[in-house]
N, C-alpha and C positions, 0 to 999 in steps of 0.2 A: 504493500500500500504506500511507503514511506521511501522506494528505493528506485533509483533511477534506471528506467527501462536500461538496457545493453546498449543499443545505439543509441540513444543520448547521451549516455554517461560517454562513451566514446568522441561525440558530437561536442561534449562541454568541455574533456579536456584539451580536446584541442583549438577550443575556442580560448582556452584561458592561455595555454601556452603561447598559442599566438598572440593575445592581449597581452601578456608580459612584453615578448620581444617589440611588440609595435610601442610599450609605454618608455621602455627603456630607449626606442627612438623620438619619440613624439612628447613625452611626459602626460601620460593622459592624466593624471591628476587635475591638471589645469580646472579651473571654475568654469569654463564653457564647454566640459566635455564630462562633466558628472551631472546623474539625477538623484536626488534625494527623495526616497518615499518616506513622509512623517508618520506617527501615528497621532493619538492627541488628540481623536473624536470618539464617540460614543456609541455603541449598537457592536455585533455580532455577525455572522452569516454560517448558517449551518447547511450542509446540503445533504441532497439527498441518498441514502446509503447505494452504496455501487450496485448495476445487476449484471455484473459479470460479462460484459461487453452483448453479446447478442443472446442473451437470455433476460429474463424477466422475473417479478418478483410476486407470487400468489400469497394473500395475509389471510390470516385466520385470528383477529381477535382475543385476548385472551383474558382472566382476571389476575390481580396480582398475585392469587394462592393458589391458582389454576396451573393444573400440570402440564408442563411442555411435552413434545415429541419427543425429546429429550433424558426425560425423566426426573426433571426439576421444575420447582415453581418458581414463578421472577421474585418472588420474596425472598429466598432460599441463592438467588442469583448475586442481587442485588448487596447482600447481608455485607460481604466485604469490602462493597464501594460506597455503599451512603457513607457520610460524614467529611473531615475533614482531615487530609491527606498529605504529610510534608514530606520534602527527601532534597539531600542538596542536589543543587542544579549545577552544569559544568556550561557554558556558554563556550563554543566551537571559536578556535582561533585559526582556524582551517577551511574559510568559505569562500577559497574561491576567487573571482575576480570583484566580490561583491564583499560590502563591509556593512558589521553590524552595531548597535549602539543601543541604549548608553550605558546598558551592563558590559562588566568585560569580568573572564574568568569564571571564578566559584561565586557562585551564589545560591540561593535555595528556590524552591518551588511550594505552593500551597494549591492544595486542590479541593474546594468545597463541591460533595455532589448531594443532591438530593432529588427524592423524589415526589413532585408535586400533584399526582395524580394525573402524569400523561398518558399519551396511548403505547398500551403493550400489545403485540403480534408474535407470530410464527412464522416465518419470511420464507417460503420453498420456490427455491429458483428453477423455475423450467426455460426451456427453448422460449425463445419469443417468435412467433406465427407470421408465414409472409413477410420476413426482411431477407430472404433469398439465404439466411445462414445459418439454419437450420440444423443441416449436415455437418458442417464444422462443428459446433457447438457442442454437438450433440455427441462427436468422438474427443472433443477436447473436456467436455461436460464442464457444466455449472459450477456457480459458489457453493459452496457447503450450504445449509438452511442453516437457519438462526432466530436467537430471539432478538427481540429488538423492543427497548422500552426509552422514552421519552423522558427525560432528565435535563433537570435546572445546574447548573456549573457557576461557580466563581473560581478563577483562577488569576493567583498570585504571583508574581517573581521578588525576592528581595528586595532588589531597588527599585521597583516599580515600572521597568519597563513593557510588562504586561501587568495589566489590572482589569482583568476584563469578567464581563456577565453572559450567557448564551445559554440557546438551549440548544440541547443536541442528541442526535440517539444512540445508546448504547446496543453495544451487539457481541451479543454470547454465543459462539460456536459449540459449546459443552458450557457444562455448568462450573468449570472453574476454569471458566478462557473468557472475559469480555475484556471489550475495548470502546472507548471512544475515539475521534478522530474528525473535529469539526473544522471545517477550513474556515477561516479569519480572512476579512481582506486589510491591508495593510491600513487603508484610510479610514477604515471603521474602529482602529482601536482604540482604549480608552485608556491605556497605558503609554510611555513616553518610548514606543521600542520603535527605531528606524533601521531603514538600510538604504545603503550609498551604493552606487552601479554606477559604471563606464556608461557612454550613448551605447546603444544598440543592445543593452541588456536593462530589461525592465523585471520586474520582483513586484508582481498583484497580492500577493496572499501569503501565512504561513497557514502549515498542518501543524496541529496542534493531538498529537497522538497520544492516548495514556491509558495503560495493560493495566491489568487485575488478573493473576493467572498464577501458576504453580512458584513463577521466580518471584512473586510481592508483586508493588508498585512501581511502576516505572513507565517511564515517557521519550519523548524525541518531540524537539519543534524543529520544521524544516521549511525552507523556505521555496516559495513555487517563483521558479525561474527560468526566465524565456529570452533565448538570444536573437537577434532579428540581423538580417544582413541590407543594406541598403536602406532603402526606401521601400517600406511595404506596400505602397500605392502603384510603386513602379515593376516594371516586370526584369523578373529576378531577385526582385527583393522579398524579404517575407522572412518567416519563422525559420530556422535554422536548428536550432536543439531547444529541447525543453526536458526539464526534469527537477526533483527535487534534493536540496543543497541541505544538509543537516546544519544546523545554525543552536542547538543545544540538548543537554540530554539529563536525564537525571533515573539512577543515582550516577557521577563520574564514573568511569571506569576502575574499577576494583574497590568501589565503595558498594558494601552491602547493606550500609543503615538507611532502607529505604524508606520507611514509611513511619507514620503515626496517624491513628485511625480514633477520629473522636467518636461522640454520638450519633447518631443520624436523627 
C-alpha cells in the first residue's frame, strides 16, 4: 500500500540522481526554482478503501457485536485500537530530492482512535462486470475480504507538525491485523508540516498509515510524489514517475517501546 511500484521506484531514482548532477551545475536551490507546499489549514481527506484494481467491493452490514466471516466481532477487533496511542516517531533524513519541515529527527507520535458509532461492513471483493478485465483478475484474484469500520482519529506529532482530526476507515484482514491509512492533502492540514520540491516535482498528499497487529503499534507517513517533465500542457511533457517517499516512521528502527494504550 505504502511502497513504490518497481518502475517508479526505478523512475525516481533516477530522476533524483539526475537532479543532483543538474543542481551541482545549475544550483537548483535558487528561490525561483523551488515550490513550497505549506500546511497550516484545517479539514482532512479520507478516501475510499482500494478494490483491488478491476474488482469491486460487495458490503454486508454488520452490528458492532455481530460476528464477522471471520470469526470475530468488531468489538473484539476494535478492543486494541480505541484509545490513545504513543511511540517515538523517527522523521526520515532520506527523502529524496524533496525536503521536509519543521520536525527534524526523533520525535514522538500520539494517536487518539475512537469509535463514534460509524458504519461497520464485511467488504468481499469480487471481479467487477463489463470492464473487459475480468479474466485477468480473476487468475490474478482479488483483495482479501475485510472488515471495515468507520473511526474518529486525532493524530499528534511532538512538535506539532501534524495536528490533525479525520475520519477514516479501518480494515481488518483477520482479527489481529487492522490498519488504517487515510490520505491527507498537504493544504488541508492543520498542523505546521511542509515540504520543499525542485520545479517539476510536486508533493499533493501524505499517507498516513498505522498497524495494530501481532508486532504492537506502529506507522509510516509517506509522502505522495509526482515528477512531471516539461510542460504538461505541451506534448511530451507530463507525469514521468510517481510513487511514494517515506518521510517518517514510528517506532525508529530497533526501538521496540511502541505503544501506550489508554481508555477508549
Amino acid at each position: 500500500m505504502t511502497r513504490l511500484r518497481l518502475a517508479s521506484f526505478v523512475r525516481l531514482g533516477a530522476f533524483i540522481t539526475g537532479l543532483a548532477a543538474c543542481c551541482i551545475a545549475t544550483g537548483c536551490g535558487s528561490a525561483d526554482n523551488v515550490q513550497v507546499y505549506p500546511g497550516g489549514q484545517t479539514g482532512g481527506e479520507q478516501p475510499q478503501p482500494s478494490t483491488g484494481g478491476g474488482c469491486e467491493a460487495q458490503y454486508t452490514e454488520l452490528a458492532l457485536d455481530e460476528v464477522a466471516p471471520f470469526g470475530a466481532t468488531a468489538a473484539s477487533v476494535l478492543e486494541p485500537v480505541l484509545g490513545t496511542h504513543t511511540a517515538p516517531l523517527l522523521w526520515s533524513s532520506n527523502t529524496g530530492n524533496v525536503s521536509i519541515g519543521p520536525e527534524q529527527g526523533l520525535s514522538d507520535v500520539e494517536l487518539g482512535v475512537s469509535y463514534q458509532g460509524g458504519r461497520i461492513a464485511w467488504a468481499h471483493f469480487v471481479p467487477r462486470e463489463g470492464d473487459g478485465s475480468t479474466g485477468a483478475v480473476t487468475a490474478l484474484g482479488c483483495a482479501a475480504d475485510q472488515l471495515e469500520v468507520e473511526l474518529d482519529v486525532q493524530l499528534r506529532t511532538g512538535g506539532g507538525a501534524l495536528a490533525e482530526h479525520f475520519v477514516t476507515t479501518l480494515a481488518a484482514t483477520t482479527p489481529d491485523n487492522a490498519q488504517i491509512a487515510p490520505r491527507l492533502t498537504l493544504d488541508a492540514l492543520a498542523g505546521s508540516f511542509f515540504v520543499t520540491a525542485p520545479r517539476g516535482t510536486s508533493v499533493a498528499a501524505i499517507r498516513v498509515t498505522s498497524n495494530w497487529d501481532v508486532f504492537g503499534f506502529r506507522g509510516t507517513v509517506d509522502g505522495e510524489v509526482t515528477m512531471m517533465s516539461g510542460d504538461p500542457n505541451a506534448a511530451g511533457g507530463g507525469t514521468v514517475g510517481f510513487g511514494y517517499v517515506p518521510f517518517a516512521a514510528w517506532p525508529p528502527p530497533g526501538n521496540t517501546g511502541t505503544s501506550g494504550s489508554g481508555t477508549p
